[in-house]
C-alpha positions in Angstrom: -13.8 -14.7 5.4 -14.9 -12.9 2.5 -12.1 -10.4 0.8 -12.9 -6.4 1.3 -10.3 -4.8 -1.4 -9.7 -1.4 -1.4 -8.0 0.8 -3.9 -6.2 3.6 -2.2 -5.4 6.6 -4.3 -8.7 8.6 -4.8 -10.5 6.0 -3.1 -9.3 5.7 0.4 -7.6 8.9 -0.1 -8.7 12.3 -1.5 -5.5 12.6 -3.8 -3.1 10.5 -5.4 0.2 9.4 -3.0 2.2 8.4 -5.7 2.0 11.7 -7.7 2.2 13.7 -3.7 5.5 11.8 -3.2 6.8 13.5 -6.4 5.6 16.7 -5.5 7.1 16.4 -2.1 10.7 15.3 -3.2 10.4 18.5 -5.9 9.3 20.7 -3.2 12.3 19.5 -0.3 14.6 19.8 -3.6 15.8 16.3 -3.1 14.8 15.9 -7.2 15.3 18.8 -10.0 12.4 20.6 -8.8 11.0 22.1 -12.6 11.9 18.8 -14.8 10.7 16.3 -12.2 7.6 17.7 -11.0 6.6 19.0 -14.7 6.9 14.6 -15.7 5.3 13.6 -12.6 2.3 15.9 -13.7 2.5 14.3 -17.6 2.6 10.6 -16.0 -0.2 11.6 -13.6 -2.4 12.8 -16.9 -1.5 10.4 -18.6 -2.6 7.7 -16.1 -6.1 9.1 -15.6 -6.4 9.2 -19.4 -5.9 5.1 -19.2 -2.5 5.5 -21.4 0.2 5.2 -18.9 3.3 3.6 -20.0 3.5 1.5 -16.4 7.2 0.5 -16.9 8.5 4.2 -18.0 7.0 5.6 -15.2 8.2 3.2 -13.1 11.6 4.4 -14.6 10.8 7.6 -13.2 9.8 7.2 -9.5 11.8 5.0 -8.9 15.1 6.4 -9.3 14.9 8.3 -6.5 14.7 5.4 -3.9 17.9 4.0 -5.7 19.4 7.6 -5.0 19.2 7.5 -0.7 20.0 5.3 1.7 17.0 3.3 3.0 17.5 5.2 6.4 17.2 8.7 4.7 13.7 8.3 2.4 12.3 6.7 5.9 13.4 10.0 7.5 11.9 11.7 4.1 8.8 9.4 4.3 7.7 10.2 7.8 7.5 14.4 6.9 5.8 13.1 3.7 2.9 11.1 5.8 2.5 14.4 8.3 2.3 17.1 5.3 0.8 15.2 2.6 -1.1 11.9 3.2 -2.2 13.1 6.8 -4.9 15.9 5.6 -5.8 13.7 2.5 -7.3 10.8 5.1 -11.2 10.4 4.7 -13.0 10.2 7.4 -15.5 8.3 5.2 -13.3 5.8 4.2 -11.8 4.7 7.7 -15.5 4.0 8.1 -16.0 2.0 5.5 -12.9 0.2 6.5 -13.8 -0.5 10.1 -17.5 -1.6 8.6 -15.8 -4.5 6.7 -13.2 -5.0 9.8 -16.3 -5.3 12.6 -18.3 -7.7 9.9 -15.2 -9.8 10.0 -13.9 -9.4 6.7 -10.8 -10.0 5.3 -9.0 -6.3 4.6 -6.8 -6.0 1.5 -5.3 -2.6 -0.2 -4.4 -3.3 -3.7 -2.5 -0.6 -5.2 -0.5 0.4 -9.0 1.9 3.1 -6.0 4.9 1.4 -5.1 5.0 -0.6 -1.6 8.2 2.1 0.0 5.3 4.9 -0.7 2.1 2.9 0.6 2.9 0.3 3.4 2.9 3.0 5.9 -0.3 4.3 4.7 -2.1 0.9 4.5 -0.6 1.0 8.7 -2.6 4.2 9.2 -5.9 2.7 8.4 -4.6 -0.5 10.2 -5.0 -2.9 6.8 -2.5 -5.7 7.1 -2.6 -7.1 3.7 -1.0 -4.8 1.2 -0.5 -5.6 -2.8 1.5 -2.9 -4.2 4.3 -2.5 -7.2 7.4 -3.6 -5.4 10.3 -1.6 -5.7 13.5 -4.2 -6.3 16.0 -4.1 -3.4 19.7 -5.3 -3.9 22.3 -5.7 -0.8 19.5 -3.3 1.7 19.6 -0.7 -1.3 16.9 0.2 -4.0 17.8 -0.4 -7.2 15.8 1.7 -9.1 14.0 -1.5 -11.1 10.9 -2.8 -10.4 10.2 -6.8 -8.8 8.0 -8.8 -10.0 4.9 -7.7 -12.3 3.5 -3.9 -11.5 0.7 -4.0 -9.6 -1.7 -2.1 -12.4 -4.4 -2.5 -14.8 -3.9 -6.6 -15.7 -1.3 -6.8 -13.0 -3.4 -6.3 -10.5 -5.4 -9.4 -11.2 -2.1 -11.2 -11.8 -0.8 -10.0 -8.3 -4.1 -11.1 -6.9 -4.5 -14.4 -7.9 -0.6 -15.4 -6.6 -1.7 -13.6 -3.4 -4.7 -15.9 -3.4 -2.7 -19.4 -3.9 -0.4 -18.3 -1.8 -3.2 -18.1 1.1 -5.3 -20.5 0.0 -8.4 -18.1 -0.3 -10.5 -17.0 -2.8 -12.8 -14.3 -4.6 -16.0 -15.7 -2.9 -18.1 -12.6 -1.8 -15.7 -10.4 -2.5 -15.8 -6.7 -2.7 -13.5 -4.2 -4.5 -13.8 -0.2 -4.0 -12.2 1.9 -6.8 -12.3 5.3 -8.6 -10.8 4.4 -12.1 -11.4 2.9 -15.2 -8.1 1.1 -14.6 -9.1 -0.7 -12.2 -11.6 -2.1 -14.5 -9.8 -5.8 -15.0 -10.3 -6.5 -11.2 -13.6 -5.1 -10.5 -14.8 -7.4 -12.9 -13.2 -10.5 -11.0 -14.9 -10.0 -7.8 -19.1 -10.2 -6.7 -19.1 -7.0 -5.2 -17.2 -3.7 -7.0 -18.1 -0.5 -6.4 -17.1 2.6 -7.4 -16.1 5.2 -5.3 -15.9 8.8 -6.7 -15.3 7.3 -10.0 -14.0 9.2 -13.1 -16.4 9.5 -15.9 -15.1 5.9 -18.0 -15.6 4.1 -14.7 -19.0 5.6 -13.4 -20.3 4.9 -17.3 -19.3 1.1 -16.7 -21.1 1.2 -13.3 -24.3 2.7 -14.3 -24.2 0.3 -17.0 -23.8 -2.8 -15.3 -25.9 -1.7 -12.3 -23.4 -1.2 -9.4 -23.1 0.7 -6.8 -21.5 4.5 -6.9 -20.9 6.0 -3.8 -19.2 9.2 -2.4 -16.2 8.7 0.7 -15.8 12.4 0.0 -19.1 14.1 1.8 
């Protein structure tokens, strides 16, 4: 069954879960409310201007998780779904998901967020197979250190392919969704990218190369 992979931050979503997670443990006061939310912004730029330092923000957003007991960010996770990632759902894109689902397709998120912040939103739009930056867990606690290579940019193919041999599967009539210009490296791996509310570098590339742009945001 061919591959439908989905980015999820401004694609399936209208917002960005990884920089709403910041902004959530800032506004509960569970980080230093000025500091952290005034670096979660400068990452957040800095990502959409293709220059993210991937391991120093990692440094950042992690730290938290390393900071709680498992038990207490699930509590904190659960608030964070209802008041952030609830209203940010696109009716558009659990459409396009069940599309790919009722034509059999294989459904994949492939996300640069960390896995404690997205499995339960891949869950909400019923997508089993989740590739995400995995936070490192020692003894039931997070560490604070990421496992494994960060699922962004490069990594994503890297993380891909593994996930690939590792199910015996492969890229044949594939499709990737996406809205950035980081996602570049992957789109170009499968037969079908598309770009979905794309900032301007990535709608360039797609007009260029003659794929598809649509709109989950109508």
């Amino acid at each position: 069954m061919p591959l439908a992979i989905f980015d999820l931050d401004n694609t399936l979503l209208n917002g960005d879960s990884d920089h709403l997670w910041g902004l959530f443990l800032a506004e509960q006061d569970i980080v230093d409310g000025g500091w952290y939310e005034q670096e979660n912004d400068r990452f957040y730029q800095e990502y959409k201007e293709g220059r993210l330092d991937i391991f120093e923000f990692l440094r950042f957003s992690l730290k938290p998780l390393s900071e709680h007991p498992p038990e207490q960010l699930r509590q904190w996770h659960q608030a964070f779904m209802h008041e952030k990632i609830e209203p940010i759902l696109l009716p558009a894109a659990r459409a396009l998901v069940d599309k790919h689902r009722c034509a059999g397709d294989t459904l994949m998120i492939i996300t640069a967020t960390n896995a404690f912040v997205t499995a339960p939103i891949a869950a909400a739009f019923g997508i089993d197979h989740l590739i995400a930056t995995e936070p490192e867990m020692v003894d039931g606690r997070y560490t604070g250190e990421v496992a494994g290579t960060p699922c962004f940019q490069e990594g994503k193919v890297t993380r891909l392919k593994q996930w690939l041999e590792q199910h015996q599967q492969n890229l044949a009539g594939s499709s990737f969704y996406s809205d950035s210009h980081n996602d570049l490296p992957l789109l170009r791996q499968v037969d079908h990218p598309v770009a979905v509310d794309p900032d301007e570098i990535l709608a360039q590339y797609a007009r260029t190369h003659g794929w598809p742009i649509i709109t989950l945001r109508e």
